[in-house]
N, C-alpha and C positions, 0 to 999 in steps of 0.2 A: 635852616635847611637840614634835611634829613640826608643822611649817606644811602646809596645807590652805585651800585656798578653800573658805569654806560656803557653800551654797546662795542665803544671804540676802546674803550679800557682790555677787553677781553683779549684783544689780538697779542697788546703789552702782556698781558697777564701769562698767556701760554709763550712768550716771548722769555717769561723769567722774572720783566722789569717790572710787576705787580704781583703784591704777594693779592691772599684770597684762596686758594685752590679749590677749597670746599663752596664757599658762598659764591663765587664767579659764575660759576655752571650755572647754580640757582637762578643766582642775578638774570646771566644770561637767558637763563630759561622763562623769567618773567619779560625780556622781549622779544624772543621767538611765540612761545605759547599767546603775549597779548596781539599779533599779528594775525589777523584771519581767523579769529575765535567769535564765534557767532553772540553779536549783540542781544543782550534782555530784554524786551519789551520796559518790566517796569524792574525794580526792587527785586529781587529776592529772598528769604532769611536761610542757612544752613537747617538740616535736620540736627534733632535737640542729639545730645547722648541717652543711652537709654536709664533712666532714672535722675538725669538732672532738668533744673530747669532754665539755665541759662546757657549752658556749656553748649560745644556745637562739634559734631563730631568731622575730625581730621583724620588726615591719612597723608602717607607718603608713597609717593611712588618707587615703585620697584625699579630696578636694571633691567632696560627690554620692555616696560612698560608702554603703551600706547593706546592713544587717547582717538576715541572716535565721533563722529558727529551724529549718530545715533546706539542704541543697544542693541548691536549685532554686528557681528566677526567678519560680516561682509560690507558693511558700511565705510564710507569715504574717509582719509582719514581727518580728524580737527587740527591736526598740527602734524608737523614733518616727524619731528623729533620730543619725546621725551625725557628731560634730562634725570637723573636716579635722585631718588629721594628728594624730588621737587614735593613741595607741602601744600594739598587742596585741602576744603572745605566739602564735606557732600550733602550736597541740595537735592537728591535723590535716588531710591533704590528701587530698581527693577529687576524682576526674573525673566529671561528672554530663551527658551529653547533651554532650560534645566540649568541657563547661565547665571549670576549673579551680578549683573553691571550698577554702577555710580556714576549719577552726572556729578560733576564735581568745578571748583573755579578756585582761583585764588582769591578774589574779594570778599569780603564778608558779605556783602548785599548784591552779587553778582559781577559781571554777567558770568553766567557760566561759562566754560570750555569746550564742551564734549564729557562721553564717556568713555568709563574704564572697566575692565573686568576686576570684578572683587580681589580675585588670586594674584593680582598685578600691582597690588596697594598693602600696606601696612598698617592698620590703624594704629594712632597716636592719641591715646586716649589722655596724657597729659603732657603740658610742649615741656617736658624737662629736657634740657640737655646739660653737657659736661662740658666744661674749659677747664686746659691744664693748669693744673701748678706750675711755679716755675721750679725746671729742673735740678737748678743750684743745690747741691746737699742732698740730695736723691739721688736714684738708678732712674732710668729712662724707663717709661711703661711699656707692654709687650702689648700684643692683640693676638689674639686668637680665635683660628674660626668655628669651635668646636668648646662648648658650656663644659664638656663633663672634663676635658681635658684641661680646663683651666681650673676647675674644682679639684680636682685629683693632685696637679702643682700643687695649691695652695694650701688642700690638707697632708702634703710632703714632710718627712721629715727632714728632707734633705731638701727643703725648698729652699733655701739660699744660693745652696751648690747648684741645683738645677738650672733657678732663675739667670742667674750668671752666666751658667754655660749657653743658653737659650740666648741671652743676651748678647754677647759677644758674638754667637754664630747671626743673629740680624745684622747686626752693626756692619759686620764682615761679607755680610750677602753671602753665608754658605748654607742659611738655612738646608736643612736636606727634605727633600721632593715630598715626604711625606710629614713633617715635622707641623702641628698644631700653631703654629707661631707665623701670622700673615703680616703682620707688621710690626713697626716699633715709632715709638713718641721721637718728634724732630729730637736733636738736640739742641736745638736753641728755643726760648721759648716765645711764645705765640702769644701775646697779650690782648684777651677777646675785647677791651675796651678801646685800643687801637688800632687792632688788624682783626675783624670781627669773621667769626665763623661758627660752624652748626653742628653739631655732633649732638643726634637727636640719641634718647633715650628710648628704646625700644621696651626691655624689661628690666628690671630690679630685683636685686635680694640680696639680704642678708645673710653670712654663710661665718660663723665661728674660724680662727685661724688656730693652729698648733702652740700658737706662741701666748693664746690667751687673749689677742685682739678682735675684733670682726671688722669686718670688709662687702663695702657692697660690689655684687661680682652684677655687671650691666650690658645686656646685650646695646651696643649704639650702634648707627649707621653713618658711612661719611659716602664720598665720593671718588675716584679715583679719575685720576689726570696722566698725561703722560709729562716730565720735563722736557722741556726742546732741548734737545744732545749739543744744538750749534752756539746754546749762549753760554758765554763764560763771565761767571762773576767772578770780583775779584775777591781772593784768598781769605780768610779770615784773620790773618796776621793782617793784610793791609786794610779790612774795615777798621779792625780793633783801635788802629792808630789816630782815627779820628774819634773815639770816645771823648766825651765831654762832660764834666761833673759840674751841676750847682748845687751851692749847699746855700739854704737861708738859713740865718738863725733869730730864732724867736726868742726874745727875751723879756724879763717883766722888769720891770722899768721903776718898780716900786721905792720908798724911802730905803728899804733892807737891803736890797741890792746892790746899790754903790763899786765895794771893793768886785765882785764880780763882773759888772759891767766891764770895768777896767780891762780883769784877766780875758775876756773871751777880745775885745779888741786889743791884746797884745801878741793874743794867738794869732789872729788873719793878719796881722803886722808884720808877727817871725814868719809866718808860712809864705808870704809874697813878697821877704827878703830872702827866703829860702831858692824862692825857684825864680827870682826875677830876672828877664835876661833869657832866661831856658825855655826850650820846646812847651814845658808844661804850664808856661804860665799860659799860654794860647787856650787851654784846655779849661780851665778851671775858675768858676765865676763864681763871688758871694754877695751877700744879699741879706738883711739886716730888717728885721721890724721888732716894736717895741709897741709893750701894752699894759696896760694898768688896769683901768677900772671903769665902770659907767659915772661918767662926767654930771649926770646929770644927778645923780648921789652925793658926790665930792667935785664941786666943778674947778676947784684949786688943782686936781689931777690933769688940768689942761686936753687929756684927749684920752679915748679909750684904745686907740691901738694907733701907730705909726709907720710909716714905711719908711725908715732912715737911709735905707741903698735900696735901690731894687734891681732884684736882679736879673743883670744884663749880660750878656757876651759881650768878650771886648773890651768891659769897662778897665780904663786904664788905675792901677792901684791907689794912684794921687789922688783922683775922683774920689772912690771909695773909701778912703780913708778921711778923708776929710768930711764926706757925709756922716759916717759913724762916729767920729768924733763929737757932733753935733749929740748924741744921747748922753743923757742923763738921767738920776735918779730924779726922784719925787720928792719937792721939799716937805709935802704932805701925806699925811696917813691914805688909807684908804678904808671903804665902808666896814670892814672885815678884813680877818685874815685870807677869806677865800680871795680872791681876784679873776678876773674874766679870760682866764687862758684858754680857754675853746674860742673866742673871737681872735685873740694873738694867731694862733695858729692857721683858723680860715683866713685873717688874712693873706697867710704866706703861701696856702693853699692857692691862695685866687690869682697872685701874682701873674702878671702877665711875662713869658719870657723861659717857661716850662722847658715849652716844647721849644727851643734848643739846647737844649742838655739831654742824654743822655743815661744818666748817673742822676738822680734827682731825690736830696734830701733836705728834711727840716729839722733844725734842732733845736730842741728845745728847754731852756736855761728858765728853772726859778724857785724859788724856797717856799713856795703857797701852792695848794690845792683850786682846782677848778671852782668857779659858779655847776652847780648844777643844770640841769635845762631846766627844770620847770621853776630855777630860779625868776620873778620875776625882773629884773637887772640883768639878767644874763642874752646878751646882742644875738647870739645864735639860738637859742633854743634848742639846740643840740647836746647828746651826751657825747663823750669820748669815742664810744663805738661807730656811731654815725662821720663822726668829724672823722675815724681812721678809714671808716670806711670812701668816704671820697676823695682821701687822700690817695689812696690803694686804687681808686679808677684812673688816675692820671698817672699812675707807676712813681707816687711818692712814699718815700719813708721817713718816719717820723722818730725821731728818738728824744726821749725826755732825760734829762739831767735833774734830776731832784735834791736841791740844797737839804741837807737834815740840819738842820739849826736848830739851836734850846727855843728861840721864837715860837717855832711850829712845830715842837715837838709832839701837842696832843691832836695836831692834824694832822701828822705825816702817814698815819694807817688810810686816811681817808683819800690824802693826796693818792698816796702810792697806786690803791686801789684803782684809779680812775687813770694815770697814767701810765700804767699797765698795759688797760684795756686802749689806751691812744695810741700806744707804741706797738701796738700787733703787727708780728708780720708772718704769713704762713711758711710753716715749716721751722722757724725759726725764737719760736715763742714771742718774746716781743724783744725790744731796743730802749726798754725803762732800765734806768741805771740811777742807785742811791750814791748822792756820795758827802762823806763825813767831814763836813764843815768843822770839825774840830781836830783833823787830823790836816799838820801844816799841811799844803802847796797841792793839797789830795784834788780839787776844783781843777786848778791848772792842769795837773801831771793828767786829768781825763780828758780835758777839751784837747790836751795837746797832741795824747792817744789816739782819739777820736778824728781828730781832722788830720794827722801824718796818715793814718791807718785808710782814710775818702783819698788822699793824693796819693797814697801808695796805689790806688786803684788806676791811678792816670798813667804812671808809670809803669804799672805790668800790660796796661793797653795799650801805650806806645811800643812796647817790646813786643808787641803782636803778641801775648800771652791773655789767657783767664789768668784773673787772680785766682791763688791755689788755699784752700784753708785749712788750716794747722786743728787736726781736728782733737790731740790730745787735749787741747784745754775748751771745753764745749760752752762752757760760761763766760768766758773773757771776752769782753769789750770788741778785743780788736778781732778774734775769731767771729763772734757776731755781724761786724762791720764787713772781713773778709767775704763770707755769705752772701750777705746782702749784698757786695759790690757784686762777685761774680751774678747773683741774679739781675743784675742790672744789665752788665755786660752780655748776658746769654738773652733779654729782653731787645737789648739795641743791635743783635745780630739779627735776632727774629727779624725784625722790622725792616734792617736794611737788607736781606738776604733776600727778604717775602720769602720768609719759610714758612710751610703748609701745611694742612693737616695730615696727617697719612693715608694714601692709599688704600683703603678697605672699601669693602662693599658693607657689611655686616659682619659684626666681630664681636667676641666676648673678651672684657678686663675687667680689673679690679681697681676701686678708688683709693686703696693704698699701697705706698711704696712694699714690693714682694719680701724684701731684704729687712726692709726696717719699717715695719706694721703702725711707728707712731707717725712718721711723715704722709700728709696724705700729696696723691700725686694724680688727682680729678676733682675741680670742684663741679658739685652739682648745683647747679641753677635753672632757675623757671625762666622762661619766655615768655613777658607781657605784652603785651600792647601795648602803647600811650593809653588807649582811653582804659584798658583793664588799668592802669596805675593811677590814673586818674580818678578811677572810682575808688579805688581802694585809699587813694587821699582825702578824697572827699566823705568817704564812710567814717576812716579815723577822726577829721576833725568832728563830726556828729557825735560820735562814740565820746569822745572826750569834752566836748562841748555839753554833752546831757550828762556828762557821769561829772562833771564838775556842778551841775546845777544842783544833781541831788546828794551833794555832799551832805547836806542837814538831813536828809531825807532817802538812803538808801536803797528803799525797798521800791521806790519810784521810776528807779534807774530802768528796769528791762522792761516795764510798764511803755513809760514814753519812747523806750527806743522799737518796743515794738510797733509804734503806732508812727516811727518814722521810717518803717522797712520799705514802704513801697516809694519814698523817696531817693532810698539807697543803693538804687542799682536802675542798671539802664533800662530795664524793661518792667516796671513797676507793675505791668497787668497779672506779671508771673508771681510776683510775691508780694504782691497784697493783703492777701489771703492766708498765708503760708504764717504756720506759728515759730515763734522765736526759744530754740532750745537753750541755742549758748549763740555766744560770737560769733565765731564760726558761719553760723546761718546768714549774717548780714555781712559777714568778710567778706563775701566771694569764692562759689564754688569751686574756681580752681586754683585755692589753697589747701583744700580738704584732698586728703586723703599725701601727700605729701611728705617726701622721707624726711621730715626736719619735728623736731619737739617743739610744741608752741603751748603757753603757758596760756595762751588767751583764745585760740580757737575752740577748746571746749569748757569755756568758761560759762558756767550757768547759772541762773539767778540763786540756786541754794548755795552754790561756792561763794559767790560776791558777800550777798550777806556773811557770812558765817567768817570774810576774811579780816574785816574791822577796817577801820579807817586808814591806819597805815599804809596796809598791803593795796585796798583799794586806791588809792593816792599812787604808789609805787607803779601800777598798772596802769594807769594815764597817763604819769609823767613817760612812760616809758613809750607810748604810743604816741602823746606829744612828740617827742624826740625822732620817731618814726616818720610822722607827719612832714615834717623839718627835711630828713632828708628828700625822702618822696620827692618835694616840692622841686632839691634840686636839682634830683635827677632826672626831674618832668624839664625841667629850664634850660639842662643841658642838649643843646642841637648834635653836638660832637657824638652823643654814645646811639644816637636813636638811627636805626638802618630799616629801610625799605625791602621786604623779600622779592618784590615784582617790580615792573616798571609801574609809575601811577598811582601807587599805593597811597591813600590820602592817609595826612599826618598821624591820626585814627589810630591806622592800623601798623603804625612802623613801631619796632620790636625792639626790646633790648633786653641781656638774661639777666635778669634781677639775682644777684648771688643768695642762698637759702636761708644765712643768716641776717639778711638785712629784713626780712619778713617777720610780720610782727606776731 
């Protein structure tokens, strides 16, 4: 099932007890608007944009806008109400009386609506929108209704001091009457994979900062609500006390491992002798998988991954301990020194039991470097970026523990590299951590860092407090950890608070923190479809599927895939025809043009040759890996949201974040 606001949700929602603020109206506005909206005879398709051949030109509606059942100012009207920045399709343009109207609908293939006047709508000529960061370790973003006035901040020299003062006067609600600053980012943060909302992207640019950084400065739109005055939630000291942390840990289970196994199960031993008996142990659940290798390599390795606890709420410590005592090492080698740690960790990824925690990390314990993806033995076909990235949709954090052992010493540049890129968290760099197997007790003294530093977060929750982070030491462990709890904490306030987007009609910011230029504090992401993601999977396995074929034979490669274009996209009669310059061409129009670097959208038949077999090799497996995820975030029901009522599977939405794009 795809997510929908119902009808009856809305009443809640202005009630306080549903969060949504932005996407509810919407919502709601796809069941007033499909009420009395005059039926299509048959099909219809949007008009094209002008110069593309698939794309279909949208628009948003304005504040005040209103939609009528023919084109003219005195015509009846198609609907009572228009809600702001509701998102049509237009099916058609008339000049009526020196006027400019659009018949317009939400469906892609009808029925239409009614019409609008031109000057009442916004075009959106690409569905980018923005979701925050989360605020942890930043200053809160400002909005401003006025371009040159946020330009002029930002080239200040005194933009820190400004910002600040700006800052505090929202927070305080003194803004003064004339003052450029209409709103400011919640303080808690809003997690668009679980409480999903729209903050479309009007325009973009690039703009140099004083400090030597750049920043995209974007006019977006949201919506504005009023709160009901009458509900009262309760305080954020008495949510905070219900925080809940699960930590799984992922471990390889390898011959090498042995004395570590040990230490990580002596750690959750002392920490639920530590707190047994007290409030925190209510709080706090672990959860335990172990993995090795593809079995069907080494089938003496008994299994490729294991789930020795899982994790539960509740589980009482006897239980879990007695499960975890059950792992063991490997009386056998295995194929290589690599091992299949991107399957270890999806599984802990998959675990069921998530979503009740609060606090949600995996850690991950082993002295060997990943399988690659395009390893054939490797169970995910995924690289590290993929695996973090859907970690990061379910609001988990990953952090790797990398044994450096004389074993693996001429793999540990390889390992590290790829558990780097596993343990990313924004704002934060990542959560990979080396540590010197030759220095005594160095192993223990981190796990035992590491997990005091996760319960220290249960107990600054019970105290109704954020955890606060010690920010003189910016590299440590437990500073790290610090962060990353309070982003957690300030994500399980969003959620239980249903805190919202802000208040704006139209407003201009900037995608990085004002104060400190390296944190960014908007991520920019596109709006697919199901079936736009759908093609774009099915294009990649194509792409990869002919560029493996003409690995003997390179020069073959854009040859046959031009002769597979008109299979490549939903309307093959448009690009049949149509010659193949780069990638790009058969990607899907609306990747082009797009604020993100892509190595493969203007990749063209003299580049491919000229890159040799390697780099051609590198470019597939990397789209392989692409594929992979794709798949699961097509599989995933939870992230995919309806903007109308009705909206076939088709057409339900989710914002692909910019880096996951190939």
């Amino acid at each position: 099932m795809t997510r929908t606001m119902p009808f009856a949700l809305t009443r809640r929602f202005r009630n306080g007890a549903v969060w949504c603020a932005l996407i509810a109206v919407l919502l709601l506005g796809g069941v007033l608007l499909g009420s009395g909206a005059p039926a299509a005879a048959q099909e219809r398709e949007p008009l094209l944009m002008d110069g593309r051949e698939t794309l279909y030109q949208r628009v948003l509606s304005r504040p005040n806008a209103v939609l009528r059942e023919e084109p003219d100012a005195r015509s009846r009207l198609a609907v009572p109400f228009v809600p702001p920045f509701s998102i049509y399709y237009v099916f058609d343009r008339r000049s009526q009386g020196g006027t400019e109207w659009l018949e317009v609908g939400r469906p892609l293939r009808g029925p239409t609506e009614g019409w609008v006047e031109a000057s009442q709508v916004i075009p959106w000529r690409q569905t980018l929108v923005v979701a925050f960061t989360n605020p942890a370790g930043r200053e809160r973003t400002l909005f401003f209704n006025d371009r040159d006035a946020l330009v002029r901040l930002l080239e200040s020299e005194s933009l820190p001091l400004q910002s600040r003062e700006l800052r505090r006067q929202a927070i305080a609600n003194t803004l003064p009457r004339h003052s450029p600053v209409i709103s400011i980012e919640p303080a808690e943060h809003i997690d668009i994979s679980e409480q999903f909302y729209i903050l479309p992207i009007l325009r973009a640019e690039e703009t140099w900062l004083a400090s030597g950084f750049t920043t995209r400065i974007l006019e977006v739109a949201s919506i504005p609500l009023e709160e009901d005055p009458l509900n009262q939630m309760p305080s954020r000291e008495d949510l905070l006390r219900d925080f809940r942390v699960g930590i799984v840990f992922v471990i390889d289970t390898t011959n090498s491992m042995g004395p570590y196994i040990n230490r990580t199960r002596d750690a959750v031993r002392r920490i639920y002798q530590q707190i047994e008996g007290s409030p925190i142990a209510d709080r706090v659940s672990f959860g335990m998988v172990g993995y090795r290798d593809n079995v069907e390599c080494r089938p003496e390795l008994e299994y490729l991954t294991r789930v020795f606890a899982p994790l539960q709420f509740g589980q009482s410590s006897s239980v879990l301990l007695d499960q975890i005592d059950a792992m063991a090492p490997s009386s056998v080698s295995s194929c290589g020194f690599n091992e299949d740690a991107m399957a270890g960790v999806m599984e802990a990824v998959n675990l069921d039991g998530w979503a009740d925690f609060d606090g949600r990390y995996i850690i991950l314990i082993t002295d060997a470097g990943p399988r690659q993806s395009q390893d054939p033995i490797s169970e995910t076909g995924m690289g590290p970026g993929e695996i973090n990235a859907l970690a990061r949709s379910r609001q988990i954090a990953i952090y790797s523990l990398h044994l450096l052992t004389d074993a693996g010493s001429g793999n540990a540049e390889y390992a590290a590299s790829n558990y780097h890129e596993l343990s990313y968290w924004p704002n934060v760099r990542d959560l990979y951590h080396a540590v010197d197997t030759e220095q005594q007790g160095a192993f223990g003294e981190t796990v035992d860092r590491l997990t005091d530093s996760l319960i220290g977060q249960v107990q600054d929750a019970m105290d109704g407090r954020l955890t606060e982070i010690m920010e003189d030491l910016q590299d440590d462990l437990v500073t790290q950890t610090q962060l990353v709890g309070r982003a957690m904490q300030l994500a399980y306030l969003g959620r239980v608070q249903g805190t919202r987007a802000p208040d704006v009609f139209q407003a201009w910011t900037a995608d990085r923190d004002f104060e400190d230029p390296r944190r960014a504090s908007l991520d920019v992401r596109v709006l697919l479809t199901k079936n736009q993601l759908s093609d774009l999977r099915d294009t990649l396995r194509t792409i990869v599927e002919l560029g493996q074929q003409a690995r003997l034979s390179p020069e073959d490669f854009f040859g046959t895939l031009q002769s597979a274009m008109a299979h490549l996209v939903r309307n093959p009669d448009r690009m049949g025809q149509a010659s193949l310059r780069n990638l790009g061409d058969v990607l899907g129009e609306y990747l082009q043009g797009l604020p993100y670097t892509s190595r493969v959208l203007e990749l063209d038949e003299q580049t491919w040759l000229s890159m040799g077999p390697g780099a051609q090799r590198e470019i597939l497996d990397d789209l392989q890996a692409k594929l992979e995820l794709y798949q699961r975030y097509h599989d995933r029901p939870d992230l995919w949201v309806s903007l109308y009522d009705g909206a076939p599977e088709g057409e339900t939405v989710y914002p692909i974040p910019l880096e996951a794009l190939p």
